[in-house]
C-alpha positions in Angstrom: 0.0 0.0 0.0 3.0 2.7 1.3 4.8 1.2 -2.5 1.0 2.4 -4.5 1.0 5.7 -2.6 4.6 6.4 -2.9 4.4 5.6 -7.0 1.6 7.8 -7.4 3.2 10.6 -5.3 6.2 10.7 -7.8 4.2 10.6 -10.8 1.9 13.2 -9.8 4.8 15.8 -9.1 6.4 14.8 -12.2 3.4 15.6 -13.8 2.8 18.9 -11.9 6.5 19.7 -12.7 6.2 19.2 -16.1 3.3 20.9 -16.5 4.5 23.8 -14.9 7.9 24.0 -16.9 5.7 23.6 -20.3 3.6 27.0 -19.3 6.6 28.8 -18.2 8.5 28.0 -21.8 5.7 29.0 -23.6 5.4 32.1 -22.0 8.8 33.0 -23.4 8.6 35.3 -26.3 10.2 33.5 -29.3 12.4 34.7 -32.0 10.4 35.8 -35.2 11.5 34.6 -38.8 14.7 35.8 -39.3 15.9 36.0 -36.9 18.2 34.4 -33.6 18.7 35.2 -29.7 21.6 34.2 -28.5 23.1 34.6 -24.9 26.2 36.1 -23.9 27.9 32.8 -23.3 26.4 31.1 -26.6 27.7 33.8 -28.7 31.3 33.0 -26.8 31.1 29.2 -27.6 30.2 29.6 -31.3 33.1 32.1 -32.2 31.5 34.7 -33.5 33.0 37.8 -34.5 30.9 41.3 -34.6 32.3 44.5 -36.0 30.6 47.8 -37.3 30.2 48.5 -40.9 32.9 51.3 -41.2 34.2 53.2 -44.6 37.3 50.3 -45.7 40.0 51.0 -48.4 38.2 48.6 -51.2 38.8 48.0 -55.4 42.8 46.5 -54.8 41.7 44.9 -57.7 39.8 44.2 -61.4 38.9 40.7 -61.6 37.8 39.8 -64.9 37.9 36.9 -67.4 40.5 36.7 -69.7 42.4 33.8 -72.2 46.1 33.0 -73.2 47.3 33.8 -76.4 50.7 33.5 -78.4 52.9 36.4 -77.7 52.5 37.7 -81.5 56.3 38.6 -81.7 57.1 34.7 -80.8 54.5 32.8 -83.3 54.5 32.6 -86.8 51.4 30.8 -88.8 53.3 29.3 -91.9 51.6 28.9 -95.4 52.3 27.3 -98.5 53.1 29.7 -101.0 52.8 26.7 -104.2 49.5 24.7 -104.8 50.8 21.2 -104.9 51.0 17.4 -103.1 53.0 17.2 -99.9 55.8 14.4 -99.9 57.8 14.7 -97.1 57.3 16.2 -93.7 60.6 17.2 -91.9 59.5 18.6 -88.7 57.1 17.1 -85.8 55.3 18.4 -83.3 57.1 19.3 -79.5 60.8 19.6 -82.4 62.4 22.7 -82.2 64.1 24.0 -85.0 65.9 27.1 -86.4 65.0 30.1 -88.7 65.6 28.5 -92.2 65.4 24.6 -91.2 63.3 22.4 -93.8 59.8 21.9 -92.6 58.2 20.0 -95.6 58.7 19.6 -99.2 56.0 20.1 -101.6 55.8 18.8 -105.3 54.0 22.1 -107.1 53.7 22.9 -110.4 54.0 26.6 -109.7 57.5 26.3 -109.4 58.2 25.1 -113.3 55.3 27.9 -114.1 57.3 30.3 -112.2 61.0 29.5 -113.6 59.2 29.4 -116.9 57.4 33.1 -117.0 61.0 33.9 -115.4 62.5 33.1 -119.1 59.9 34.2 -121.0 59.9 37.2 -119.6 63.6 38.0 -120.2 63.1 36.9 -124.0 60.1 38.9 -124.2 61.8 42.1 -122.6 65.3 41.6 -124.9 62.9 41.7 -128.0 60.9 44.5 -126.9 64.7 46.5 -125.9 65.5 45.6 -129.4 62.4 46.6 -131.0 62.8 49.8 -129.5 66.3 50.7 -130.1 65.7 50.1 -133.8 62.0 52.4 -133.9 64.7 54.7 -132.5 67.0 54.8 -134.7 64.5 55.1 -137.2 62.6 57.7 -135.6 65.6 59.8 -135.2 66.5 59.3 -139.1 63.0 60.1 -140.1 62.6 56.9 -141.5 60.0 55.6 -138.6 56.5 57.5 -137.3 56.2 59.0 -134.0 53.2 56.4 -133.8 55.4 53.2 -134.6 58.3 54.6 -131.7 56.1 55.6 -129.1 54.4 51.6 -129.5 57.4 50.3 -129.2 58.7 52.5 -126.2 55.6 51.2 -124.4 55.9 47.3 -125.3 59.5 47.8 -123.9 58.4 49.3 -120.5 55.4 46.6 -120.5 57.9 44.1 -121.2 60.3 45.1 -118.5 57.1 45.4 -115.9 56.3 41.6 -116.7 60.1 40.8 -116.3 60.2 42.5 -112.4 57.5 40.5 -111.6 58.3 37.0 -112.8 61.7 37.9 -110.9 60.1 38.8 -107.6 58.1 35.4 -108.3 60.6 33.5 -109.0 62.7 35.3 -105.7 59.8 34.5 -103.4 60.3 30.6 -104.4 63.8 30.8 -104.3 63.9 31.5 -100.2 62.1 28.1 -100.3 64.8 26.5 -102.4 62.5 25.5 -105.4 63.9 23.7 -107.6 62.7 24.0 -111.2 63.9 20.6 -112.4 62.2 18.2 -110.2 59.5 21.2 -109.4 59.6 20.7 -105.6 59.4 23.7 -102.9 61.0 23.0 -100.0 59.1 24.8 -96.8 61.5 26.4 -94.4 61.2 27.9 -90.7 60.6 31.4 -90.8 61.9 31.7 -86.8 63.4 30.3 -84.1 61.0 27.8 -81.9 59.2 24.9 -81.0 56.5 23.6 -83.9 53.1 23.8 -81.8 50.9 22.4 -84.2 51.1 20.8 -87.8 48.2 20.4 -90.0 49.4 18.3 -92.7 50.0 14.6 -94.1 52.3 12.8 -96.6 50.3 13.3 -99.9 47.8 16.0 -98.6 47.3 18.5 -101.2 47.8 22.0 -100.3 46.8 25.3 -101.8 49.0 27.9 -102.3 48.4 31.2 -100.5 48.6 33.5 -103.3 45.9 31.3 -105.2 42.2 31.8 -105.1 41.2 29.2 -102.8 41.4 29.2 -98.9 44.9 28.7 -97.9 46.0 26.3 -94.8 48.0 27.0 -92.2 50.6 23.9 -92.2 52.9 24.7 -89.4 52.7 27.0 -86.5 56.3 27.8 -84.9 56.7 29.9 -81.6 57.6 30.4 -78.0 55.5 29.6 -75.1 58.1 30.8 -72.4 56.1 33.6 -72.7 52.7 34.4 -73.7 49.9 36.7 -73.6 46.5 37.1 -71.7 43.9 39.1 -73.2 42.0 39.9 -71.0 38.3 41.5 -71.4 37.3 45.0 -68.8 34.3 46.7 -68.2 33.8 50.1 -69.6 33.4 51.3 -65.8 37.1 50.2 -64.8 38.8 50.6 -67.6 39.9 54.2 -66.3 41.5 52.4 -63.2 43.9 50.0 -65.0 47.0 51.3 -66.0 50.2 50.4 -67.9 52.7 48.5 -65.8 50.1 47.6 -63.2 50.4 44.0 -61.7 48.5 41.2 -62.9 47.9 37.8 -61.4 46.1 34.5 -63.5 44.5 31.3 -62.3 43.5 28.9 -65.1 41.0 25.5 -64.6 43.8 23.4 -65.1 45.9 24.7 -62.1 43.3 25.9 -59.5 45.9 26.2 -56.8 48.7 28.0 -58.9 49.1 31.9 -59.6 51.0 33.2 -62.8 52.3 37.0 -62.2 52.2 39.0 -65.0 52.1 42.8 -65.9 49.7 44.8 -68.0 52.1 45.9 -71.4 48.6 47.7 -73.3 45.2 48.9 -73.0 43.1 48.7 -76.0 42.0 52.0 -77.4 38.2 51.1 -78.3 35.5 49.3 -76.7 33.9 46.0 -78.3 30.3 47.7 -79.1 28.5 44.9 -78.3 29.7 43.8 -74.9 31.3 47.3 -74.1 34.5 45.9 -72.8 38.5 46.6 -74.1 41.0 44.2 -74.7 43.6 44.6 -71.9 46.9 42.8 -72.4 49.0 40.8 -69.7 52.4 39.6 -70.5 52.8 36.3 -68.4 56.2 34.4 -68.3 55.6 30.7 -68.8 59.5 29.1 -68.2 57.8 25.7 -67.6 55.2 26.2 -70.5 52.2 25.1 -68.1 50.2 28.2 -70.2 48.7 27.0 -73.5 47.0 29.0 -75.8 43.3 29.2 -76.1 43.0 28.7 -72.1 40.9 30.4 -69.9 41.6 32.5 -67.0 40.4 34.2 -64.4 42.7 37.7 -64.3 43.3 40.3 -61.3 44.5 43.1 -62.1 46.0 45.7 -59.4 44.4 48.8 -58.9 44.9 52.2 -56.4 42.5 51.4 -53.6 39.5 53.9 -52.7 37.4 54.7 -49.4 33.7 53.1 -49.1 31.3 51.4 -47.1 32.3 48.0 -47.4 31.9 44.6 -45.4 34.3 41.5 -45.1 33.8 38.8 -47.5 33.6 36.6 -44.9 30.1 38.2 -43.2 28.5 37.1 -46.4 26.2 34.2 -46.7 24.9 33.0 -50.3 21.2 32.1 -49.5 19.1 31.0 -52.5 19.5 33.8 -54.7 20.1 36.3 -52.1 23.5 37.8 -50.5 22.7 37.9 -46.6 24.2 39.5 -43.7 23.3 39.2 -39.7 22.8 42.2 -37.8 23.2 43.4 -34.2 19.8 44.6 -33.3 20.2 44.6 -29.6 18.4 42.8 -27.0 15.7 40.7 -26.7 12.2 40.8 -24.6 14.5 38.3 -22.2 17.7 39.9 -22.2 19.2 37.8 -25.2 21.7 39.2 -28.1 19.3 40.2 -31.7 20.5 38.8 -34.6 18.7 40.2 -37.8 18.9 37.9 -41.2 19.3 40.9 -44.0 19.4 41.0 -47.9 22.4 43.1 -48.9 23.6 44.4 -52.5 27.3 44.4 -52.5 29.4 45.1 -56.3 31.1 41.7 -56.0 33.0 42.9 -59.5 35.3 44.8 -56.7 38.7 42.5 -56.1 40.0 42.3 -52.5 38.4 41.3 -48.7 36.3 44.0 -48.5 33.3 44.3 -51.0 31.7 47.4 -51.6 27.7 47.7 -50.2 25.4 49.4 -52.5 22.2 48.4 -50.5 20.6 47.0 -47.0 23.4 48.5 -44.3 24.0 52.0 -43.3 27.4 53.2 -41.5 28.1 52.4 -38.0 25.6 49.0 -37.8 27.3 46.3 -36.1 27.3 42.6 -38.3 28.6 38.7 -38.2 32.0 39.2 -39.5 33.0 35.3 -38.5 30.2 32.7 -38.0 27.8 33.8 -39.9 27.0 30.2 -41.1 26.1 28.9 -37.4 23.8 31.3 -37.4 22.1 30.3 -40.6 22.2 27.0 -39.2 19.6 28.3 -36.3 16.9 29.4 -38.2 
């Protein structure tokens, strides 16, 4: 009997207790939507950091998208200069080779027609000196018209026109070492370098670039130990980046790496249509890690300027909205406000600090560290 009344003793004040602590919690007020309370000691134990939105020396940098490109004074794009069949290939990709060294050989029949016009065009120009010494000597006897010596004065000159440029022809094939028996052109290295790409096969057939169809490129020859990044700025910072100013690159490929570099020029014009300029970076590349047509992600270093700015790290990416918490004071019980706002910050700034355009005014205390616990609560 003393067990019964003892059992039901205990689970009547458990009951009364439990009652009593339910009514007491929900007579608490309760944070609204948005936002957390958080005690001294709680906001001690989760690390976070609060500091007022002051004016902060912002813009260190113009961050912008940007690709590699051949240094143009290290590349050269070779062409055929003959229509005719490949039939040997002397270079290979990754070889490097000197200014003059045999690249391929091409079997053209330009090269007999060129060698050919070369002769006629001496015969033709001796008869028409000939013709014209004699109309002369005529003329001058009064044995010849004026009309029959000034016809031959012009065949001579026309004559001597068609001989300068067979010559110049027949020179421009000559660098190649045509030869005019066997009517092969042998394609030579304009430069120094490494062969980056090569476009051709034994027995392709090439067109010349000096004939009406669409010439290939058969060899490109350069440098990599330095290349170019173009780079592609806004209309709004292009006043801000000058010559000589730093530049640093990341590329996909090595996301932990950074390539220094220095802006050499600033275009002169904008692109109309996505009113941006071409800004240049020269980037050495010793180990050739850089390869053209890659894209990068360029900072370019800029004099700072004062403005109402926040710490990167106070911002939260919720949904599509840039959030900060706020320090609103106390709560109904005595417990620290923190207020979940939208913010508008010009994230096209470089450096810690961004810019706020919108949702803080000057002196309003935020999360700079821990923002993401707090997120966490709501």
């Amino acid at each position: 009997m003393n067990r019964i009344f003892l059992g039901a003793l205990i689970c009547g004040g458990a009951l009364a207790f439990s009652c009593h602590h339910s009514s007491s919690a929900a007579t608490q007020p309760q944070p609204p939507a948005g936002e957390a309370w958080l005690s001294p000691q709680q906001v001690k134990n989760a690390n976070l950091k609060v500091g007022p939105v002051v004016d902060q020396d912002v813009g260190g940098a113009v961050v912008t998208s940007g690709k590699v490109t051949f240094d143009d004074l290290r590349v050269s794009h070779v062409f055929s200069p003959v229509t005719g069949r490949l039939v040997k290939i002397d270079a290979q990709p990754g070889q490097r080779v000197k200014k003059g060294a045999a690249l391929a050989t091409i079997e053209s029949p330009d090269v007999g027609n060129a060698f050919s016009d070369l002769a006629k065009a001496h015969a033709e120009q001796s008869a028409a000196e000939h013709d014209y010494k004699r109309q002369k000597e005529l003329f001058d006897a009064h044995a010849a018209s004026q009309k029959d010596f000034e016809q031959a004065q012009d065949n001579w000159q026309k004559a001597k026109a068609e001989l300068s440029r067979a010559q110049k022809k027949a020179q421009l094939l000559s660098r190649g070492n045509a030869d005019s028996v066997t009517q092969e052109y042998t394609l030579r290295a304009p430069i120094d370098g490494e062969v980056i790409t090569r476009n051709v096969t034994p027995g392709m057939e090439v067109v010349g670039q000096y004939s009406q169809g669409n010439a290939l490129e058969l060899f490109t020859i350069g440098e990599l130990d330095h290349v170019w990044v173009l780079a592609d700025v806004f209309e709004m910072d292009l006043g801000r980046i000058k010559k000589g100013a730093r530049a640093n690159v990341r590329v996909v490929t090595y996301p932990t790496r950074m390539f220094e570099g220095v802006v050499d020029y600033v275009s002169g014009q904008l692109d109309p249509n996505t009113r941006t300029a071409k800004v240049r970076c020269t980037i050495a590349n010793p180990d050739r890690d850089l390869k053209p047509e890659m894209y990068a992600t360029v900072s370019v270093s800029v004099a700072e300027r004062k403005a109402l700015a926040i710490p990167r790290s106070a911002m939260l990416r919720l949904g599509d909205q840039t959030v900060v918490f706020v320090e609103t004071g106390a709560s109904p019980n005595g417990l620290i406000r923190f207020e979940r706002r939208p913010v508008a910050v010009d994230e096209d700034e470089g450096g810690d600090y961004m810019p706020v355009t919108h949702g803080l005014e000057r002196g309003e205390k935020i999360v700079t560290s821990g923002a993401i616990l707090l997120a966490g609560m709501l």
